[in-house]
Every structure is written in C-alpha cells, then in structure tokens.
N, C-alpha and C positions, 0 to 999 in steps of 0.2 A: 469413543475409541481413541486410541495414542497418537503421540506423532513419534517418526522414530524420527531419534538427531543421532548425530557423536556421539561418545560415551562423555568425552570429556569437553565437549562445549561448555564454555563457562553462562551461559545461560539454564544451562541446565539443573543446579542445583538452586536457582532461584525458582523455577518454576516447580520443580518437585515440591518447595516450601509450601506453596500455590495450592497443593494437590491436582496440578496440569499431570494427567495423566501420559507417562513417558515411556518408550518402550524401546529395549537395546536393541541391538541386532538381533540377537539370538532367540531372543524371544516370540521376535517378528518374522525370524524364518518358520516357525512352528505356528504361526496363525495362518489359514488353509482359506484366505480369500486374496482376494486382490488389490493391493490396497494402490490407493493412486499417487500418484508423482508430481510433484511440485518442489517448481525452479524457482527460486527466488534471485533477482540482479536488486543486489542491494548496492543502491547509489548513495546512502547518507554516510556523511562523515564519520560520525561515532555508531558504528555498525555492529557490536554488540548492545547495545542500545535498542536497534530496529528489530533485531535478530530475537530480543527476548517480548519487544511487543508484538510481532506474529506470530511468532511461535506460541504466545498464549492464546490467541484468537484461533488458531488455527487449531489446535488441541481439545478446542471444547467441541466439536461434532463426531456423531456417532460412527464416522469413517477413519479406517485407520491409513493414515498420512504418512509418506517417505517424502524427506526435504532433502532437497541440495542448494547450495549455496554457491552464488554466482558473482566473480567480480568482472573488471574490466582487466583486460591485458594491456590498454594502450594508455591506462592512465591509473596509477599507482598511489593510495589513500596513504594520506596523513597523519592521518589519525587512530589508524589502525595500526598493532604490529603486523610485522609481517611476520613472523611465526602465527598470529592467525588467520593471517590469509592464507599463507600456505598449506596449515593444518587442516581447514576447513572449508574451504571457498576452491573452485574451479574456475578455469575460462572457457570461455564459447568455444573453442575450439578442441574440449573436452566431451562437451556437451552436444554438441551442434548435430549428432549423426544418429542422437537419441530424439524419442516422443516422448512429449509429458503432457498429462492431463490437465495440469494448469499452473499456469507462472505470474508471479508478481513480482511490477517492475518497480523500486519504490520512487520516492520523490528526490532530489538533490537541492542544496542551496549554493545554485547558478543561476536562475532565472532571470535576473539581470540580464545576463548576457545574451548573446542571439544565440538562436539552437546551433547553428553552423560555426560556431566560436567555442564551443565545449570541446575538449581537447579528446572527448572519446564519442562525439557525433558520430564519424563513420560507423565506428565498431557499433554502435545504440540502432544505426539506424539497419545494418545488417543483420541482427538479432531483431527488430520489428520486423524487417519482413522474412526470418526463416519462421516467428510464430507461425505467420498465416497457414503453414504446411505442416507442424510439429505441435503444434501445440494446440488443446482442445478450446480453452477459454485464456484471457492474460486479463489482468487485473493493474491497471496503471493508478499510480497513488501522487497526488500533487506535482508536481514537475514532470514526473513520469505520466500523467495523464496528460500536462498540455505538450510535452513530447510527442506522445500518438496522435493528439487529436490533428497536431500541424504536419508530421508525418504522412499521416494516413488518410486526413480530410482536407489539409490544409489550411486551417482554423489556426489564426496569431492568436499570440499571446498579447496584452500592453502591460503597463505599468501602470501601477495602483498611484495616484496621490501619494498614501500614506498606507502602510504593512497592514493589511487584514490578518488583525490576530486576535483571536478570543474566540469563547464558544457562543455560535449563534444558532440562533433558531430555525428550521428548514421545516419546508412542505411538501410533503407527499401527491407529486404530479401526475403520476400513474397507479391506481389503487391496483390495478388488475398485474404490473409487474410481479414477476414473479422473484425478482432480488431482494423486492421489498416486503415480503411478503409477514405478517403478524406485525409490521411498522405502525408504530401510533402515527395518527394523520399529521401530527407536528411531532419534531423530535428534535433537540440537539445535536453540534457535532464542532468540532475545533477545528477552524481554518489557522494557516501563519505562511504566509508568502505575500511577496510583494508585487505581481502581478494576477493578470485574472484572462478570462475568456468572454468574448462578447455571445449574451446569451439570444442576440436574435442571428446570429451565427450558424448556433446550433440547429434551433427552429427550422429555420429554412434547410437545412440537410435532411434530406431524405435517409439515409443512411442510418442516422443515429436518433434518440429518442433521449428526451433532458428526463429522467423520472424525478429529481428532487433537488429544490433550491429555496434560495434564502434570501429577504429582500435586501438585506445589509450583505450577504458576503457572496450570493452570485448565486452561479450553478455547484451543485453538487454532486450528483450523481449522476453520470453521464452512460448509456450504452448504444452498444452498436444495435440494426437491429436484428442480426442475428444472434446477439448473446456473446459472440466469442471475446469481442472487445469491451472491456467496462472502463471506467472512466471515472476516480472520485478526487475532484479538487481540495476537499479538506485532508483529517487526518482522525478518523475514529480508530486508527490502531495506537493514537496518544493515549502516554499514561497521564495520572492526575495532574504530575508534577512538570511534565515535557515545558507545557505552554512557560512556568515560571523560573525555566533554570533556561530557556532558551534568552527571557526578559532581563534576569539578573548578568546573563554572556554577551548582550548588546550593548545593556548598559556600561558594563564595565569596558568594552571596546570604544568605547564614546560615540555612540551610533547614536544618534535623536532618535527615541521611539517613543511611543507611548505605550500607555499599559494593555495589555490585553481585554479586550472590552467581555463582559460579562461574566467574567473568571475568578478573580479577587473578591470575597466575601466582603461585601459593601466598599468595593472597590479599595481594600486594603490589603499592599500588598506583604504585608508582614502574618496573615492569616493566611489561614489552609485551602486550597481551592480543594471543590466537592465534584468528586465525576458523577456527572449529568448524562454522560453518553455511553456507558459502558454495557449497557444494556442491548444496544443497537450497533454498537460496533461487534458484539456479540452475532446479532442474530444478521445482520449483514455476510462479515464472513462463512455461516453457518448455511447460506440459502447459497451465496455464491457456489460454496462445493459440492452441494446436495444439488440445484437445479441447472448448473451453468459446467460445471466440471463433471460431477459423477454419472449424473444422467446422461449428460450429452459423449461421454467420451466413451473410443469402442473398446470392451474386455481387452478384446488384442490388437495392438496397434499395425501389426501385419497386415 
C-alpha cells in the first residue's frame, strides 16, 4: 500500500522512478480504511536526503501511510531552504494537540556535544515526553536514539576513540522479537557517529531489552520493553552511496578520518560500494509498522 506525501515534495518523483508506490490526496480520500499517521522530526542536515530514505522504507508495507513532517522552531537548518521548510515541515506546536500512530525521531550530527548544549534540547526533550501520551510507538535513529535513551533511562553517551563508520556485521540477540522477525541470525547494517553507548548499561535496565548488536560497532537495536520506544544506533535507512559522500565531505573539510571499514570493494575507495543491508532495513521498517504501530494503536484515538 502507498505512502501519501505532498504532491510536490521533490522526493517524490525520485521515488515514483523507484516504482515506491505513491498516492495523492485525492486518491487517498477515496480509500475506505484507516490508514495510520506518522510524524517524522527530521534532525539531519541535508533533510531532503533523510526525507527520500524513509520515505522509501516506509512505502514498501501493505498499510497505507499519511506522513508529516516535523522541524524544530527554536533552531533553524542550514542546509535547508526555507521555502522547504515552510512548504512542507510543521512545528510541534502545530502538531502537539494531535495523535499519531507512530513517529521517527531521526539522528543529528551534534553528538559531540553534550545533550543540554544543543540549541533545540528544551523543545527535543518536550516532544519526548508528549510521545509517551500521543503517540503509539517512536522509532529513534542514531543521535535520536542516544537522545532517548539519556532522556528517558539515563544511559550516557561517550566518545569513540576514532568515528565508527562502515557496515558491520550484527547478531540477532532475541530470536522470539517480534521487530526482528524473518531476520537472518547475522545481518549487516551501517553505523557513522562518533560516539556510542555502554552496552552493559543497557543489560542491567530493566526497562529496555538490547535485541541486536555487533562486536566491532556496539548495540544496535535497542527496545523498550513495552515496544513503544525502539532505539537503533546505526542507520539501515542509508543508501548505498550515504557512507561515501559523507567520507569524500570529511575529507575535504580536513577532518582525520579513516575509511569506512567494510564498505569499499577491497577497501577501494574509488569503486562502487554493494548494499548488504537493504534487505533488512527493509523488513525492519516493515515489522515496526505491522507489530509496533498498526497492531498496537487504537482505530480511534478518542
């Protein structure tokens, strides 16, 4: 089933190319079920970027999807026009007095920084706690996961040594999840941030449940144990190309990095990297809306 956007989001006619099944308004008012709602608070920089990899993720399940799009009011992107933010993105306090079935928070590249030092902290942390009442399931993605987990559990972040970037290999820690569910027992997935979570942290909270991680790049998929909160430290909604246009924008800032470990076809970075994950970032998003959002949330939010 579709996702409905804008007509004229410019993601849109790349993924039409896709055959991402897309569906207008109008069409969507003449289909006679209910389809669910999802808030998306896109914190990355280059946000039509983010905007065209969930959107594709999110379009490949048999439920038909209404998206809105969320910025921040107290801290105004760079990178973005703002003829697109104003076209298509709202603020919390637009939103705030609606229910939605499920929202994703995405990741930012602040992490560095201390949480309380982000210039849109307040407004982040008032939106984590109106989910807990509004919202069925939230899905936090890199930054936006160690954002909740310190929030909400109070689980630090540290700093990495040196930038965990590349795709690595992860194990399947709860077969009986149901996020995970049709998951090969090992699977790839692409981490890039420079900090991490200590994973006997997690262990010890009652609360949450680690279902899948990696011995080189940490924890990965993290939930609460109700389901409502999920938690993934990489980035399986990267495209092929992400990990190596983010390598060639470091380099060129003169940042010391090294290469993304396992990415570069025999570690060359002038060759094509091969997506390994696409599969699983697939059927990830696909279980979250089907066991975590669609089931769990009620018809009428009334």
């Amino acid at each position: 089933m579709p996702i409905k956007i804008p007509y004229h989001l410019p993601a849109r006619e790349i993924l039409e190319e896709e055959n991402i099944f897309i569906m207008d308004e109008g069409r969507a008012a003449q289909q006679d079920i209910r389809p669910l709602n999802i808030l998306i608070l896109n914190l990355m920089p280059e946000k039509e970027k983010t905007e065209r990899q969930l959107l594709r993720l999110l379009g490949n399940t048999p439920l038909q999807v209404n998206i809105t799009f969320l910025k921040t009011a107290t801290y105004e992107s760079k990178n973005t026009s703002s003829y697109h933010l104003d076209e298509f993105y709202q603020t919390f306090d637009q939103v705030k007095e609606k229910k939605y079935d499920g929202m994703i928070i995405t990741g930012a590249p602040i992490e560095l920084l201390e949480f309380e030092s982000v210039d849109y902290w307040s407004e982040l942390t008032e939106i984590l706690r109106w989910t807990d009442k509004n919202v069925t399931s939230t899905l936090h993605i890199c930054w936006g996961a160690q954002a909740a987990l310190y929030y909400h559990y109070g689980i630090r972040k540290y700093e990495l040594p040196k930038k965990c970037s590349g795709v690595y290999m992860h194990r399947v820690l709860d077969e009986k999840a149901k996020l995970l569910r049709g998951f090969d027992d090992v699977f790839k997935a692409p981490h890039s941030r420079n900090t991490d979570i200590s994973i006997e942290e997690l262990i010890k909270n009652n609360n949450l449940k680690l279902l899948a991680s990696s011995d080189e790049a940490g924890p990965l998929i993290i939930s609460s144990t109700d389901g409502r909160r999920i938690m993934i430290t990489g980035h399986l909604e990267y495209e092929v190309t992400t990990l190596a246009e983010e390598y060639v924008r470091d380099k060129a800032k003169g940042i010391s990095i090294e290469m993304p470990e396992y990415y570069f076809p025999e570690d060359d970075p002038v060759r094509t990297p091969v997506n390994s994950w696409r599969s699983h970032a697939h059927l990830f998003f696909s279980n979250w809306l089907n066991y975590y959002v669609y089931q769990e949330t009620p018809y009428d939010w009334d």
